[in-house]
C-alpha positions as CSV (number, residue, x, y, z in Angstrom):
1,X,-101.2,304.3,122.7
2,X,-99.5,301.9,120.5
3,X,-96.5,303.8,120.0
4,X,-96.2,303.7,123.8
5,X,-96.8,300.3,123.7
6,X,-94.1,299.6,121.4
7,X,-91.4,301.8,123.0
8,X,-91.9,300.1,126.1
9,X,-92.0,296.5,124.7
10,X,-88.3,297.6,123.0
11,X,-87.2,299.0,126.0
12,X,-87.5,295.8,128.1
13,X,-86.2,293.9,125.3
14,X,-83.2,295.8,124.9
15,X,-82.6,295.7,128.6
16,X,-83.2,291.9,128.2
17,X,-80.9,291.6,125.5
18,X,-77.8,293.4,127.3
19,X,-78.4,291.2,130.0
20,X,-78.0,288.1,128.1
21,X,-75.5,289.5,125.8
22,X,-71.9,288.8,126.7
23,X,-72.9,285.1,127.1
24,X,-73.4,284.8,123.0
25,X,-71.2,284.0,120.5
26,X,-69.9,286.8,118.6
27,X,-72.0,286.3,115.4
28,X,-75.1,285.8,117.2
29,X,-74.4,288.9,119.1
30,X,-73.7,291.0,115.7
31,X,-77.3,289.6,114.6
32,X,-79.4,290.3,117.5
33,X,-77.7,293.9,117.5
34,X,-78.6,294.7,114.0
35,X,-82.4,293.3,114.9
36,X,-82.7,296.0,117.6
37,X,-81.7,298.8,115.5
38,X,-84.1,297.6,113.1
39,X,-86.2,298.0,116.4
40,X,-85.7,301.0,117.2
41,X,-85.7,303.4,114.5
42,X,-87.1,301.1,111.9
43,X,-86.4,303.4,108.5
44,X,-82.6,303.2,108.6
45,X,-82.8,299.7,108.0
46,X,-83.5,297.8,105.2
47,X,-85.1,294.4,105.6
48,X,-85.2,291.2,103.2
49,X,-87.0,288.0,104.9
50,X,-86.5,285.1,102.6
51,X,-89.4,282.1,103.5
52,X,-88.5,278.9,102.0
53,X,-90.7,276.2,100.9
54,X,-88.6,273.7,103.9
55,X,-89.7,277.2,106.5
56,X,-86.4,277.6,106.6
57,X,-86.4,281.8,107.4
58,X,-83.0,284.3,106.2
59,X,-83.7,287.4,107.6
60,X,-81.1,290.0,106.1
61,X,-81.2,293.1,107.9
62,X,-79.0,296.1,105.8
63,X,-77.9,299.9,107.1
64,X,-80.3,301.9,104.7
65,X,-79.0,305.1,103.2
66,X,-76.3,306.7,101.2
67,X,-73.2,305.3,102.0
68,X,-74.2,302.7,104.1
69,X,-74.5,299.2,102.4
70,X,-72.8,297.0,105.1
71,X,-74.8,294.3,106.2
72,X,-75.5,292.9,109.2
């Protein structure tokens, strides 16, 4: 049941997301993107979240795997 749960809670927020989508700025679009694939198949990302003392949050989202160290 959960799992279903969470499908369908990604499904309506990627349908959300394309809809608001071309009105971003490219960077923030690049970000959101790499947040749903983190989403949707969560072990071919890696994740760092950074919490500073200020709550300031840096959430740095990287492709996992061999040969794929670009960040997002």
């Amino acid at each position: 049941m959960a799992s279903f749960i969470q499908e369908e809670i990604t499904d309506l927020l990627a349908q959300t997301v394309a809809n608001i989508l071309p009105n971003l700025p490219p960077i923030t679009r690049l970000r959101l993107l790499a947040f749903m694939h983190l989403l949707e198949d969560p072990a071919l990302m890696k994740a760092d979240l950074n919490v500073e003392p200020s709550g300031y949050l840096r959430l740095t989202l990287a492709a996992g795997g061999p040969g794929k160290g670009q960040q997002h």
